[in-house]
Every structure is written in C-alpha cells, then in structure tokens.
C-alpha positions as CSV (number, residue, x, y, z in Angstrom):
1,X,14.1,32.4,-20.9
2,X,13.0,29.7,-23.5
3,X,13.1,25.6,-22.8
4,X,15.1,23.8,-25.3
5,X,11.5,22.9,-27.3
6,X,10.6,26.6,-27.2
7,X,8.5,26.4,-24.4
8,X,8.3,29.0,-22.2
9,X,9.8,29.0,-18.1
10,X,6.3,29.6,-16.7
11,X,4.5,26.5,-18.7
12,X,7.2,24.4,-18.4
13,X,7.2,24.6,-14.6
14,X,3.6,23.8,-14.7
15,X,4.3,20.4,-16.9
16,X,6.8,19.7,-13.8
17,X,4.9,20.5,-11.3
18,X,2.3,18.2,-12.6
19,X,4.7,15.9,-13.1
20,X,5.7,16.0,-9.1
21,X,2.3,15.8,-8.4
22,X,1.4,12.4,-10.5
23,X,4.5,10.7,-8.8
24,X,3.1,12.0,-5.7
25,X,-0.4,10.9,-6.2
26,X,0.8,6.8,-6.8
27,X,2.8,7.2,-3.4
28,X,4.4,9.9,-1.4
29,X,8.0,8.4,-1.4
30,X,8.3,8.9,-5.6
31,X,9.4,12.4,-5.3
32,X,12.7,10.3,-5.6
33,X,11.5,9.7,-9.4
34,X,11.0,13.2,-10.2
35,X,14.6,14.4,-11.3
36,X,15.2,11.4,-13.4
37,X,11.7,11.9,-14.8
38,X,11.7,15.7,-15.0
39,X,15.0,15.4,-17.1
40,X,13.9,12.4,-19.8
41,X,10.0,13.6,-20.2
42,X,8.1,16.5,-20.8
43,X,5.1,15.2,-19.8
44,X,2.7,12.4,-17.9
45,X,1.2,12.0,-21.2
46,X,4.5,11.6,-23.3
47,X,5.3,9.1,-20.5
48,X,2.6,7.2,-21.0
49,X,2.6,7.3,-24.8
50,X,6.2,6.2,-24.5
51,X,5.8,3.3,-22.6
52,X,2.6,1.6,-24.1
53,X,3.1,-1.9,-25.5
54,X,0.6,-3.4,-27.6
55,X,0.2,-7.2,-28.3
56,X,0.2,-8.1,-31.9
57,X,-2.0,-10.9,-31.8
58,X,-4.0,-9.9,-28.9
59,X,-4.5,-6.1,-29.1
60,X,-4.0,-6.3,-25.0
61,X,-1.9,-3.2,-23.7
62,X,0.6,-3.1,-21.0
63,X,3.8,-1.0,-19.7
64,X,6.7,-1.5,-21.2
65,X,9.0,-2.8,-18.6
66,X,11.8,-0.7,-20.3
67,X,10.1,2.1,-18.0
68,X,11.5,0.4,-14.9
69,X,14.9,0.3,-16.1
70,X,14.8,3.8,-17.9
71,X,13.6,5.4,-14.3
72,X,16.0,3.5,-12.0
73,X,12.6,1.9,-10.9
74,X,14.7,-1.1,-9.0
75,X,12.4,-1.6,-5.9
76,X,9.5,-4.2,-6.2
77,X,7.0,-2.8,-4.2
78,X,7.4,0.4,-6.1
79,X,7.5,-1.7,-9.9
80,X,4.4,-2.7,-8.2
81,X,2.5,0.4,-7.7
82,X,3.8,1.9,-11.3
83,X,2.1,-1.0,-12.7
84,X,-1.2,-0.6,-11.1
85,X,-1.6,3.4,-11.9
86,X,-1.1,2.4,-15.3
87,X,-3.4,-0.4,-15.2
88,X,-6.3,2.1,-13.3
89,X,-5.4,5.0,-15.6
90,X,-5.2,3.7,-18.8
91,X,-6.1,0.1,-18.8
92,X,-2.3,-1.3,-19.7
93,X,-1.8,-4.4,-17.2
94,X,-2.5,-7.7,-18.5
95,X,-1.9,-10.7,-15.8
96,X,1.2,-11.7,-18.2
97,X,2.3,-9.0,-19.3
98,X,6.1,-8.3,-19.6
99,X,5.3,-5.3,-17.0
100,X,3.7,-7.8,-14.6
101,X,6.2,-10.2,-14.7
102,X,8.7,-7.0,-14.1
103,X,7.1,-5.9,-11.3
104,X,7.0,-9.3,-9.7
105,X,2.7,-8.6,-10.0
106,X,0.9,-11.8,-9.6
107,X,-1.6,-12.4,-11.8
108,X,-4.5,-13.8,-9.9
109,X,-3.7,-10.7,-8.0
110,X,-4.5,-8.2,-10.9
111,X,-7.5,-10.1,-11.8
112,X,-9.2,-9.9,-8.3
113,X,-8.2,-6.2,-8.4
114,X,-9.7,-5.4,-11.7
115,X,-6.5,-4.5,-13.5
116,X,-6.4,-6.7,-16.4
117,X,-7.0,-5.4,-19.6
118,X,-7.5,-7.0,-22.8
119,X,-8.2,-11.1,-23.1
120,X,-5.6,-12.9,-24.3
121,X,-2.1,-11.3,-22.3
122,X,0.5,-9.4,-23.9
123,X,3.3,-11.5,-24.4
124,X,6.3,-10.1,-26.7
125,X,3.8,-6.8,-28.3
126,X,5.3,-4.4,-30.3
127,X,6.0,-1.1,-29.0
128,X,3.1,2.1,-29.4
129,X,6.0,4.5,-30.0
C-alpha cells in the first residue's frame, strides 16, 4: 500500500504521528487540528515552510495568517498559542506582524516574552513559498 507521493504506509504514519504529537506538544486540546492538518500537509516542516512570511524591506519573518484560516484556526486563545510555537521554534513573530495582529497578540506582550524576531516588523512581506 503506497501514499499518493509514493511513500510508503509505515513512514507515512510516522510523519502523522509526529504530526499529532507537535499539535499536542503546543496544547493538549489541538488534537482537533490534526485531521484538517493530516489531510493538507505532509509534514511539520512543509507547514512551516508553507507558512513563512518574509518582509521585503525588513528581512523580519512571521506566520502567515493564511495558516489560521487554512486550519479552521478560529479561536483566539489558540491563534495565540500557534503564534508563539512559531515564534520559539523558528523565530517568525514580529510585534506587528500580520500573524500578530491575527491572533489578537499584543505586542508589548511578545516583546516581554522574547518572541519578536527581526527589527523593523513585518508589515505586507512577501510569501517564503
């Protein structure tokens, strides 16, 4: 039994079960995620890539908020938590970015916390796709 990109059953279970287990990891209640997730992505990884915005003029990186409306992500407090993981993980929360504002983060808050990345804000980047 082959996946549609000829990967096989055994490693493809692995990429969801990793998959799971991220959503897990940010909070316990975004197993509700995972089907959504499991059917658009292959992997954490491609999610990420996907979903990485760069500012033209600033080089500062942040989550596309597309990822919100692409995963059904409707709740605040869980916007919230998205934006942070990204921000910890990969650095891609700037206090104004489009991600930020999504997620209804403040931006005093993200400084405080650690979770700004880059100097000058990412407002309207272009896409890392």
């Amino acid at each position: 039994d082959r996946w549609w990109l000829g990967v096989d059953s055994e490693t493809r279970r692995k990429f969801a079960d990793e998959m799971r287990e991220w959503l897990r990891g940010i909070d316990r209640s975004f197993s509700v995620y995972f089907a959504i997730m499991e059917e658009n992505y292959d992997t954490v990884d491609q999610i990420r890539r996907l979903y990485t915005v760069t500012d033209k003029r600033s080089q500062a990186k942040s989550l596309d908020p597309l990822f919100f409306e692409d995963n059904k992500v409707a709740d605040p407090a869980h916007r919230r938590l998205f934006v942070e993981w990204f921000g910890q993980k990969w650095g891609l929360t700037s206090p104004s970015s489009p991600s930020a504002r999504a997620a209804g983060v403040n931006g005093e808050a993200l400084q405080r916390s650690g979770l700004a990345a880059g100097a000058g804000g990412a407002g309207g980047g272009s896409e890392d796709r």
